[in-house]
N, C-alpha and C positions, 0 to 999 in steps of 0.2 A: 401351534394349532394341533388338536389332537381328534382323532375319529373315534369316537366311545360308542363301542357295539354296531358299529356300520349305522348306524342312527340318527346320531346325533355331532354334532363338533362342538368344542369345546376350543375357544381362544380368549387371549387376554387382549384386553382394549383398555384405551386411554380415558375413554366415554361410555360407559357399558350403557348407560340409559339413551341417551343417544341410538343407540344399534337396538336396545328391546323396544324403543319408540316403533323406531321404521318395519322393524322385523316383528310380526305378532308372535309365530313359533319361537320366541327365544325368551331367555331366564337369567338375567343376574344372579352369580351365587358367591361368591367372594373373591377377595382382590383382583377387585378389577376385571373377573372371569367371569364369560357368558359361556352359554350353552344354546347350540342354536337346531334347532330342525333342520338333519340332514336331506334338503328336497329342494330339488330343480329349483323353485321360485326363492327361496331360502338361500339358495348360491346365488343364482343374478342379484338377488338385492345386496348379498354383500359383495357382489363384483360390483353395483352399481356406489359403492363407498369401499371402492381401490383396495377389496381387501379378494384377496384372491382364492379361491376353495376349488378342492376335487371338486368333477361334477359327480353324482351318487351312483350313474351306472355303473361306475368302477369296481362296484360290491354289491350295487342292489339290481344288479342284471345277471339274467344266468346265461346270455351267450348264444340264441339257438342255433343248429344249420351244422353240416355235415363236417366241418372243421374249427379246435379250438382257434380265434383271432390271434396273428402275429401281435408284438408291444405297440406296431406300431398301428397296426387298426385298432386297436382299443384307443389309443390317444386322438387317434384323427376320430374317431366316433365320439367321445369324451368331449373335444373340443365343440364338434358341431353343437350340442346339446349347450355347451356354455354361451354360443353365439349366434342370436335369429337370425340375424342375415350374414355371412362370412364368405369365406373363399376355402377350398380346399385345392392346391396347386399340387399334391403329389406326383411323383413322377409314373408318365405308365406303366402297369405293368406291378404297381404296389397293392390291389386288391382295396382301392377307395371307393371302389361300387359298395360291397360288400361293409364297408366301414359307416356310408351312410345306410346302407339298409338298417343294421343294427342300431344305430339312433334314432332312424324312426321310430322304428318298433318299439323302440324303448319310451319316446316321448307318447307313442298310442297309448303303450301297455300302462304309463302312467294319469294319463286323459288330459296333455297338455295339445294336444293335436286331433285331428277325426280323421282327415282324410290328407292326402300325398301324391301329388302331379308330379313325376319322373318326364322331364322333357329332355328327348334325349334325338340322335342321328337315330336313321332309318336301320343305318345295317346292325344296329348293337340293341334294338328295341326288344328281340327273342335274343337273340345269342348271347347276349353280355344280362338285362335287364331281369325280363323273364324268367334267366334259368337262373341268374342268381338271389332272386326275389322267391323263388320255390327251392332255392338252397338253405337261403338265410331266414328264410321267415316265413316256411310253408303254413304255418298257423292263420296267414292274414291271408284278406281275399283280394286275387288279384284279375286285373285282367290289361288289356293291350289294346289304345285307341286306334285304329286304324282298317281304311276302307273306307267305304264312300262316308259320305256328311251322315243322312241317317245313322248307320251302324256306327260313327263315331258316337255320335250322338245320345245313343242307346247305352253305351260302354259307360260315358260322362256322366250318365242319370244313373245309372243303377248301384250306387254307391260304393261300389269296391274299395277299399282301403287305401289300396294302391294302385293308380292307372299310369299307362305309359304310354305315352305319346312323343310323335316327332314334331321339328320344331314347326315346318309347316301346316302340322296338322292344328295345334295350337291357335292359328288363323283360322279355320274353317268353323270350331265349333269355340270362341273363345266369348259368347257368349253363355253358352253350357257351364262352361270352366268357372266364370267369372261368378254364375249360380249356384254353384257345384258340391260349396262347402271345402275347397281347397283350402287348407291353411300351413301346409308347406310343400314347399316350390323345389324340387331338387334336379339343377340345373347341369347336364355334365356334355364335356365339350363346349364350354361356355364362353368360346371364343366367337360361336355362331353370333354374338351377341355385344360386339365392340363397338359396332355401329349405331349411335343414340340415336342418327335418323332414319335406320331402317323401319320398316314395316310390323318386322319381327322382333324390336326391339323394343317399338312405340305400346303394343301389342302386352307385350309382359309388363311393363310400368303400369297399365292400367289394371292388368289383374290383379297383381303382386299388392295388398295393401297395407298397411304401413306397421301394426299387428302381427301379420305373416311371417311364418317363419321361411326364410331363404338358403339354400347352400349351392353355390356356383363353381363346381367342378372345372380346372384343366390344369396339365401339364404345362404350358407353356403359353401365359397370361397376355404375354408382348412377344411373341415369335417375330415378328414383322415389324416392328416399329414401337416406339413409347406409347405414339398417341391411340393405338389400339386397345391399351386400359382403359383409356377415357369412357366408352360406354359401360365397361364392368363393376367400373367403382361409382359410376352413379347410380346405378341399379342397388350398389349393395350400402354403399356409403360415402352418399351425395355431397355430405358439406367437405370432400377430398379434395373434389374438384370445381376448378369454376363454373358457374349457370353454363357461360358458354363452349364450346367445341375450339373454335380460334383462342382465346386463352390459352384455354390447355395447351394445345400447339405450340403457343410462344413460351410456356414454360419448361416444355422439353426437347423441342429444334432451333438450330440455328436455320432460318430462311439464309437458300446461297443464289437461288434465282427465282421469278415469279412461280413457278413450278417445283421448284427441287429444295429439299427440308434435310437435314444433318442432325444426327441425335446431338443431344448436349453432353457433358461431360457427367451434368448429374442428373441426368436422366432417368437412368436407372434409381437413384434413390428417391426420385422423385416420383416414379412409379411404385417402388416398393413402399411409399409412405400415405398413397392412396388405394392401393388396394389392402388393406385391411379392415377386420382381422381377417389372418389368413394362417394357412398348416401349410407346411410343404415337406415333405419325406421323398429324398431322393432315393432309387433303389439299392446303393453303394450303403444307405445311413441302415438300409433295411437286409441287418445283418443276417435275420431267421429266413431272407429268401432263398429260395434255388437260381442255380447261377443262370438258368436261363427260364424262360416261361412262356408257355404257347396261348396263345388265343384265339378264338376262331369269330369271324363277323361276318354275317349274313347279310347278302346283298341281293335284294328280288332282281329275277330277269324281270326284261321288257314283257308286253305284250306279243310280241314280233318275235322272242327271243324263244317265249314260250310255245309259239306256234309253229315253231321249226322245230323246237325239241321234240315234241307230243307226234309231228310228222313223220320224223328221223326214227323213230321209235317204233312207230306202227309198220314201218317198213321193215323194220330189224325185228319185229315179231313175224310179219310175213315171210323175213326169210330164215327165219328160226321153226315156220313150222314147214318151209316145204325144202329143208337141206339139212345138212348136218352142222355143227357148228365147230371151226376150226380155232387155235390161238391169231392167226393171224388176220383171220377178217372180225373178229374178236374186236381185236386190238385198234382195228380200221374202224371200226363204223363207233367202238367208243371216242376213243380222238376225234369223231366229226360230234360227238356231246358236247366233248368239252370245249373243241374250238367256240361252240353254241353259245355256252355258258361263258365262254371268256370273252368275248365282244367280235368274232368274225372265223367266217366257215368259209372253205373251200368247196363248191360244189364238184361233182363228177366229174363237169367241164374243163376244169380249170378255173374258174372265173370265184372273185370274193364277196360272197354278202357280209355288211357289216352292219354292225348293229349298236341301239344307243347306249355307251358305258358309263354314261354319268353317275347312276345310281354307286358301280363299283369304284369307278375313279375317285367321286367326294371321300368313300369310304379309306382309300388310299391317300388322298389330301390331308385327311384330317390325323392319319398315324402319321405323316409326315413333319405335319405342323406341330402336334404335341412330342414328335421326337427330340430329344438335349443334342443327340447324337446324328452323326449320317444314318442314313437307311439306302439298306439293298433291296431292289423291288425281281423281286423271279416272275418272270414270265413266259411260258413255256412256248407262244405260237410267234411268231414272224414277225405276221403281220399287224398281231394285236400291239407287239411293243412299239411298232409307228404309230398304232396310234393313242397308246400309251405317255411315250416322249414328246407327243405334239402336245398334249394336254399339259403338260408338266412345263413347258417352253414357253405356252402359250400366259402361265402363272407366273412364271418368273422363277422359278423353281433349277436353279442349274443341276443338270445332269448330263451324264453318258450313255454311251449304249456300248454294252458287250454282246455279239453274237457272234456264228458260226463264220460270217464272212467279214469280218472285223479282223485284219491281219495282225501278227502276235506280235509286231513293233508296236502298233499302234497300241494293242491290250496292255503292254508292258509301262508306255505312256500314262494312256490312263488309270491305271492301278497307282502308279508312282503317284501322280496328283492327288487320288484321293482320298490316300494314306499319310500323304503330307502336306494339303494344301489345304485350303478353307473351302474351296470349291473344287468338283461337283459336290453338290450336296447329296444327291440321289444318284448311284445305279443301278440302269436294268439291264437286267440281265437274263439271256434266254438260258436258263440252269445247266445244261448240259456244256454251255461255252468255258464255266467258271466253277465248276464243282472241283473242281481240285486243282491241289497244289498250293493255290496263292492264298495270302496274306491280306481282308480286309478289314480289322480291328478296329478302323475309323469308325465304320460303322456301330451301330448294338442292338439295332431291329432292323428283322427280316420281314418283308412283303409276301406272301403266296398269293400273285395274282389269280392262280387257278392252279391243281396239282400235278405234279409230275406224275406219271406213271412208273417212275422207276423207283426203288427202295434207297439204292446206292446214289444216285444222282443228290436225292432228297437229303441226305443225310449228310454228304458231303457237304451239299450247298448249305447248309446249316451249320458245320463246320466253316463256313469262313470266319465269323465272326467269333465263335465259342471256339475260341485257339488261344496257345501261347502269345503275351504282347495284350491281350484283352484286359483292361483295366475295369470295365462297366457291365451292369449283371445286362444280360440280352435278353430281349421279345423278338420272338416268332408270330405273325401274324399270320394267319388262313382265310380270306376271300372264297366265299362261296355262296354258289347261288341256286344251282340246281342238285336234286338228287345224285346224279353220279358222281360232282365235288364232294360230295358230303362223304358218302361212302367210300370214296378211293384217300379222302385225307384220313380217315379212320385207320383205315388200312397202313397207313404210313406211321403213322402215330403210333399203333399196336406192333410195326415192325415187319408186315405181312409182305412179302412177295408178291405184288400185283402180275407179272408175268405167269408165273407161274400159276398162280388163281384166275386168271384171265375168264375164263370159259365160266365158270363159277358167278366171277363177277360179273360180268356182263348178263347172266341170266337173271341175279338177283334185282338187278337194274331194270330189265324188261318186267320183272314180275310188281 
């Protein structure tokens, strides 16, 4: 097979009439050699007769957005483009947002597609989707479904190119959607979606239609079990599995009592033989990365959450205009922000308001579920990591807790376990108990359930994992929800001394 002038291919077949029958764009020219029309529909038809071809953006795309693509987002964008409905299993942290951006784009710029439904989690719909949709393809018009049914509504009709929606939201307006001119579906975190009798799962079947092109993003396909593929490979590629749900089951557990199921031995390949096609690039294969990578995802406060911030604040402006402002009531009345933002405040009294973390905990679930690796989860308040580790216990999620009154036999304990043991899977950890010294390389993603205040804490605690002993590239994840997280992780990131800027900062917050 040969590429003549990025245009055209040129290969020898056993049938040349045969291949210019089915293909219009192609030319018998001697022995036995065709010449075919290098284009999208030109490649499936010869994938669709086992004969395998570049797809064309490999040469016929110029790339846009603020960085050239690593080898390995060109192939995993490559791929999608070769297959309407596939899987992309990259490991986090490889930049496979940004790999389906550039295939879409590619299939508009071509006019195989009109428009592009991103259904994606709440917290990564601006931080991750958003910015990287006005990184990679500021050219196209975008916008972000969400807000009440009307204003979803309004978003869905007004034909933007590319709309981003969360998975619930997808219910509310999925008549819109189903009207909408969708004709690809780009699914990420698409483990929300295992369940074939869910709601949200019954929901997509019927919009998705058989035409449509599909791409079902996640790291870790079957984190939890075999039969968790079951609803992703009928979504993508139904004749994998059988019609029904119990089938599948008995194809990959052994039943050991009326309630309790055992993987089978070949489970695993019997998941990997239904969920395709599929791409997977772990970040160890993704040799052009940096050894570690930060991410930041956005998690709305509450209504509740927000009405204590906006309080807290009017009062820190009343006493901003009738005192002087010092670093240490500074310091005080920010930490009652963040406790705000983190999910429970201390008031004057003594006494804790708490408040709903759901929105930030899924957002924590869901890095946990696509991790290969353990994950260290930082949490900087008390009482939020009670109620951090109930949630996590409550999932089945084994972990520990390191804090301040956690004695240093006991820390030394559980370091040793989860350095060497299969379990805990998750530690949290209040940053200041565990920033230095120790050894957690089990791990390779970090949690910021909400920011430290310190520079040296932060950076330590980030060192556990990016040490000697580290065999796998590491993600830093950042949980934020309100303006003062936003800005004090900046701060940390740029390497700024938050003490020392205190007064500073705390003003630019009020303003």
């Amino acid at each position: 097979m040969e590429i003549l002038q990025d245009k055209a291919i040129m290969l020898r077949v056993r049938n040349p009439k045969q291949l210019t029958t089915i293909i219009p764009n192609s030319k018998e020219i001697s022995d036995n050699r065709v010449v075919v029309k290098w284009g999208i529909d030109e490649v499936h038809a010869l994938k669709n007769l086992n004969i395998d071809a570049p797809s064309p953006i490999t040469k016929q795309y110029s790339w846009p957005g603020q960085y050239t693509p690593f080898d390995h987002q060109k192939e995993t964008a490559s791929f999608f483009t070769l297959h309407k409905k596939s899987f992309c299993f990259n490991e986090q942290g490889t930049g496979k947002t940004a790999s389906a951006i550039w295939a879409a784009d590619y299939l508009l710029s071509i006019g195989k597609i009109k428009r592009v439904l991103v259904i994606c989690p709440l917290s990564i719909m601006d931080s991750a989707w958003r910015n990287d949709l006005f990184s990679f393809a500021m050219h196209r018009t975008v916008d972000v479904a969400h807000g009440n049914k009307e204003k979803r509504k309004k978003i869905i009709n007004s034909g933007a190119e590319f709309v981003v929606i969360n998975y619930d939201g997808v219910e509310v307006v999925k008549e819109e959607i189903a009207a909408g001119g969708f004709d690809l579906f780009i699914i990420d975190e698409a483990t929300h979606y295992k369940n074939a009798q869910s709601k949200r799962w019954k929901t997509l079947s019927k919009i998705v239609k058989d035409d449509d092109w599909m791409w079902m993003m996640t790291g870790t396909p079957a984190a939890q079990s075999p039969v968790d593929a079951y609803g992703l490979a009928k979504l993508v590629n139904p004749l994998s599995v059988p019609r029904f749900f119990g089938a599948w089951r008995d194809m990959v557990m052994h039943k050991l009592t009326q309630f309790t199921y055992k993987p089978k031995e070949t489970a695993k390949d019997t998941v990997f033989r239904a969920l395709q096609p599929a791409v997977r690039f772990t970040k160890e294969e993704c040799l052009d990365l940096p050894d570690i990578i930060y991410t930041k995802r956005f998690v709305e406060m509450t209504a509740q959450q927000k009405k204590y911030y906006e309080t807290l604040k009017k009062q820190m402006l009343m006493q901003v205009a009738g005192e002087s402002v010092t670093s240490a009531n500074a310091a005080i009345n920010m930490n009652k922000l963040l406790q705000i933002s983190a999910g429970a405040v201390y008031t004057d009294e003594g006494d804790s308001v708490e408040f709903d973390i759901k929105s930030r905990y899924q957002a924590l679930k869901e890095t946990i579920d696509e991790s290969s690796q353990k994950v260290l989860v930082f949490v900087p308040f008390r009482h939020t990591i009670d109620m951090v580790t109930a949630r996590l216990r409550k999932d089945g999620i084994t972990s520990e807790v390191i804090r301040g009154d956690v004695p240093a036999s006991k820390r030394t304990e559980i370091f040793d376990a989860f350095q060497s043991k299969p379990d805990p899977k998750v530690l949290v950890i209040q940053p200041q108990s565990a920033a230095h010294g120790v050894t957690l390389t089990a791990a390779n993603t970090i949690v910021w359930w909400g920011p430290t205040s310190s520079l040296e804490t932060y950076l330590q605690a980030n060192a556990r994992i990016h040490r000697a002993g580290q065999v796998h590239k590491c993600t830093v994840i950042q949980l934020a929800g309100s303006p003062a997280e936003k800005r004090i992780y900046r701060m940390l990131d740029d390497r700024i001394n938050i003490h020392s800027a205190m007064i500073d900062l705390y003003k630019e917050i009020l303003d």
